[in-house]
N, C-alpha and C positions, 0 to 999 in steps of 0.2 A: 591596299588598306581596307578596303569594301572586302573583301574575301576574306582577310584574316577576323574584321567584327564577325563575319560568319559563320567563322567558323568557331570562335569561340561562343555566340548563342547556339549552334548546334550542340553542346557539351552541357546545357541548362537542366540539370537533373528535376527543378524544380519547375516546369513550365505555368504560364499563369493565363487562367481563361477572362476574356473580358468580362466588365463588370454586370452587363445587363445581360449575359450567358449563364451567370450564377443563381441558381435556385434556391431559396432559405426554405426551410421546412419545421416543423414543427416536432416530428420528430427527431430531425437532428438536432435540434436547440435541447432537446431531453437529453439526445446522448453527449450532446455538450458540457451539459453542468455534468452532468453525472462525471465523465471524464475527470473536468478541471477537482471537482471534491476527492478524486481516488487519487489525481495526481497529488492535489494539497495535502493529503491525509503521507499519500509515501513521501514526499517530500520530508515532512517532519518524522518520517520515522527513520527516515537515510543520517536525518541532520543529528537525531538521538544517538542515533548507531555510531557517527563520527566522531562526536565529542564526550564520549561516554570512553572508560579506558578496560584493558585487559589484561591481565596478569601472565609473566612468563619463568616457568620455575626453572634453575637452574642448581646443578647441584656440585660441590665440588670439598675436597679434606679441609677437615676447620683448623684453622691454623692458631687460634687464638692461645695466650698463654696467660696464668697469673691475672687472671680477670676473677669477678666474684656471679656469685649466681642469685640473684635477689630471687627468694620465693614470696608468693602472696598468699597467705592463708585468710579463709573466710567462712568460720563452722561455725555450725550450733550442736551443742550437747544437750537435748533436754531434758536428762536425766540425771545428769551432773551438776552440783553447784561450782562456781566457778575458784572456790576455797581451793577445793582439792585437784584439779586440774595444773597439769604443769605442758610445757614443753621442751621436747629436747631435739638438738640438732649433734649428730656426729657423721664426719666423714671416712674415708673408708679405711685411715691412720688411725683410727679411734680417737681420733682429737675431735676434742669438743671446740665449735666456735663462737666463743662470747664475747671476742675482744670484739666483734664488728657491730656496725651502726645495725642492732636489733632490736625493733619496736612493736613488742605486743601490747593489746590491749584485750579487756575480758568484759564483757556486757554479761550484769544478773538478768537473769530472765525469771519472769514468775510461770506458771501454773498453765498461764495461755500464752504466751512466747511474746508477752510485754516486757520493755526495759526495764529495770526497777533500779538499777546502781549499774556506776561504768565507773572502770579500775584502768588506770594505766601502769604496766609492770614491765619495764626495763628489765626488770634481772629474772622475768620467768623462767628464762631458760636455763636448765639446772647447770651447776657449775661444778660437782663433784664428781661428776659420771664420766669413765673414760674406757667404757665396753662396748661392744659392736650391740647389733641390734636382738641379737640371737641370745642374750643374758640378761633377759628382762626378770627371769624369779631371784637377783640378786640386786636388784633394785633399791631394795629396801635397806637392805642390811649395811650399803654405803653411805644411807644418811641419816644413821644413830647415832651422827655428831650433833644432830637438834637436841634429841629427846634420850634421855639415858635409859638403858636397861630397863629398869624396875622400879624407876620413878616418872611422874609426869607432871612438868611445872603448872603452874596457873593458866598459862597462855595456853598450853594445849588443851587442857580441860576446858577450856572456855571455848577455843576452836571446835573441838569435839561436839560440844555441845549444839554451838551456831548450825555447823553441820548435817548435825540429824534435824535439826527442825529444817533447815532447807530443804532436807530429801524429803520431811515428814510433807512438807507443804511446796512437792513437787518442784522444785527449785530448778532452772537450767544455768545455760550457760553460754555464751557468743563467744568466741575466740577469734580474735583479725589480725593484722598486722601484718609485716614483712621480714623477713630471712633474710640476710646475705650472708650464705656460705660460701666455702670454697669452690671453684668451680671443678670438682675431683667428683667420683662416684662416694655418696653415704645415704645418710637417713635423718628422719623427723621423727618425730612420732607423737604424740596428747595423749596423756594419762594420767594417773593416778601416785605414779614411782618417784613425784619430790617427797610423798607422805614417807616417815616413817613408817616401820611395817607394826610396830603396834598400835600409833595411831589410829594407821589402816582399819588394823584388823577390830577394833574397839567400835570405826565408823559402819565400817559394811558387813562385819562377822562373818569375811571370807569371802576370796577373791571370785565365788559365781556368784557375789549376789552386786560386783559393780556391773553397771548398766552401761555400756561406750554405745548408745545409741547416737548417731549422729547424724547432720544433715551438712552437706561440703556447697555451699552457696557459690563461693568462686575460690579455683585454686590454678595456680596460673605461675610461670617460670617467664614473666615479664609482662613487659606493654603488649596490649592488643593491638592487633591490624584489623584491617577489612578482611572478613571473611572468617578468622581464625574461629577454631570450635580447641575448647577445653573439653577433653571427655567426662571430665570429671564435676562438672559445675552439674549445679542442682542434683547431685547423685544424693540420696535417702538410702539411708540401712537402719530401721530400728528394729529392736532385738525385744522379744516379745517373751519372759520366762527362760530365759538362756542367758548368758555368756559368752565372753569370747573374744578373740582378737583378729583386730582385721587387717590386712595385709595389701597394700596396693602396691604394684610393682611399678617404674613407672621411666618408660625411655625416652629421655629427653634429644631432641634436634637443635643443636643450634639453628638461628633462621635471620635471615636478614632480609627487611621488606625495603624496596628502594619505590619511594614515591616518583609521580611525575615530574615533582618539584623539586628532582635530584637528593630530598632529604634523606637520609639511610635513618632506620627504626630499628638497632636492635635486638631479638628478641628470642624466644624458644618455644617452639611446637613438642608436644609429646601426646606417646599411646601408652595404654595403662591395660594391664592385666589387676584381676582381684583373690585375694585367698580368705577365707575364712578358716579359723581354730578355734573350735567350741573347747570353753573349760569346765572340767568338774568340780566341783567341792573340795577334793584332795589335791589338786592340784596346785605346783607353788607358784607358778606363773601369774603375774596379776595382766586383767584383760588392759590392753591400750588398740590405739590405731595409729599404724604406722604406714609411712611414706619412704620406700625404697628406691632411691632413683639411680641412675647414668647415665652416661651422657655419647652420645655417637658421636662418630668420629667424622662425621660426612655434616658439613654445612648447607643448607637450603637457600638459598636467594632468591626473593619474589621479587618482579620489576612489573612494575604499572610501567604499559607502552600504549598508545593512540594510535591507531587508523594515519596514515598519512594523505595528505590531502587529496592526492592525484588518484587513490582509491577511492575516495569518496566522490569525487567527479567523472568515474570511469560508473562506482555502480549508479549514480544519479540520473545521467544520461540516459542510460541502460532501462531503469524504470521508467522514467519519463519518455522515452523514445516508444518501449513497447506499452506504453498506455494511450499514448497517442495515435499510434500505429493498430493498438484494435479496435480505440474508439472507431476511427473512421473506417474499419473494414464493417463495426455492428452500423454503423448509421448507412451503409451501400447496401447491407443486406435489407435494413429495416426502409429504406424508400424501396427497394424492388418489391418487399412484401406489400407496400401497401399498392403500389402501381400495379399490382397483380392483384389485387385484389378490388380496385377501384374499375380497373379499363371493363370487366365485362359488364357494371352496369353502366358505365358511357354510353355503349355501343348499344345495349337495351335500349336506351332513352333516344337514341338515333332513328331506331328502326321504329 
């Protein structure tokens, strides 16, 4: 029994000297604290590390069918009043979609891009148009069911009117709300093509003298996650003595963000190409800005995942062990320095 205690303290990797064998020093109390603060400091940043989470992207064919595609529109025009501003939505059947839950709204802007009136318009989006995006110079000529030929009632003259003193006194215009289209490839576009084209041409005496400057605040093909980036949020184009139409091409990802709380988020990433076409004076095309999308065929899935615990106690140790481990090799080095540099004047003081 005496031999086997033996032989298990023989195996003592930790051996321990008595107590009035132990030396306290002054500089090891330095490298002490110093130690315990670098452990405390990694400590919280191992525990940061653990409970903080990480995103894992997976990709796989979108399977989805007969869903709807909410867009979120969020511009300003400040060259526009918001009279003459329309929106229009068609997909890539040249069907227009009006029947669905579509809720714009139109903020006046004055001079210095203060609100001065907010208009709620359900039926913004024009309901007679059923052309692709590419027959915008006949625009006009489909909605001379308002206004006739060669006559123009009270109500347009009085529009007309409102009109030009808006432009006269720099008038803009806020456009927001939400889309839901079909989820198919089409287009959006803001412009000027609900107007009749003599109206038009009576407001602005010709299509380079409309101004589509704009500024896109947020435009977004659903709820945000952590992290997502819209290319297109706060993009500025204003148009200085020119014309023209602008053209965003724009490839939409389905995407699905799975939180750690097993929630699923819905949503759509996309990348955006840009075109510009300057117009001239003869030209029959009236300027707009339009949004050309579709949609990929490949789904994205982001998953928030965490550090599992037994990693977190593998790299823990791991710091804590090698800070431990060099405190006490700096406090063996820093007593030999100083007992080397203490013993030769002992021995002075001897002799």
């Amino acid at each position: 029994m005496g031999n086997l205690k033996q032989a298990l303290k023989s195996l003592d990797a930790f051996p321990r000297a008595e107590e009035h064998l132990l030396q306290k020093t002054k500089s090891g109390a330095i490298v002490s604290i110093v130690g315990l603060i670098i452990m405390a400091t990694l400590f919280l940043h191992e525990l940061t590390y653990y409970l903080s989470t990480y995103t894992v992207h997976q990709m796989a064919v979108d399977l989805k069918r007969g869903e709807t595609l909410p867009i979120h529109i969020n511009m300003t025009f400040p060259s526009l009043p918001c009279d003459v501003l329309s929106v229009d939505a068609i997909d890539m059947s040249g069907k227009h979609e009006v029947d669905l839950d579509t809720n714009i709204w139109k903020l006046r802007l004055n001079k210095d891009g203060q609100i001065v009136g907010t208009e709620y318009l359900s039926d913004l989006v024009e309901k007679e148009h059923a052309h692709g995006h590419g027959d915008d110079k006949d625009h006009h000529e489909e909605s001379d069911h308002k206004i006739k030929l060669h006559t123009l009632d009270e109500g347009a003259e009085n529009m007309i009117k409102n009109v030009k003193h808006a432009l006269a006194n720099g008038e803009g215009c806020r456009v927001y709300g939400v889309l839901d289209v079909q989820r198919v490839a089409g287009n959006f576009h803001i412009s000027v093509h609900g107007l009749n084209i003599f109206v038009a041409q009576m407001i602005f005496e010709g299509s380079s003298h409309v101004n589509v400057s704009h500024i896109i605040h947020d435009l977004s093909f659903g709820p945000k996650y952590p992290g997502i980036h819209n290319p297109l949020d706060d993009t500025v184009r204003i148009l200085r003595g020119a014309s023209g139409t602008f053209k965003y091409y724009i490839k939409i990802v389905p995407t699905e963000y799975k939180y750690i709380s097993k929630e699923v988020l819905p949503t759509n990433q996309f990348s955006v190409t840009e075109y510009f076409s300057p117009i001239s004076e003869f030209d029959r095309a009236w300027p707009a800005v339009y949004f050309l999308y579709d949609l990929s065929p490949i789904t994205v899935t982001i998953r928030e995942e965490r550090r599992s615990f037994l990693h977190f106690i593998t790299r823990l140790c791991a710091v804590l062990g090698g800070t431990f481990a060099l405190t006490g090799m700096l406090d063996r080095w820093m007593y030999r320095l100083v007992e080397a540099l203490t013993k030769p004047n002992s021995r002075s003081i001897i002799r």
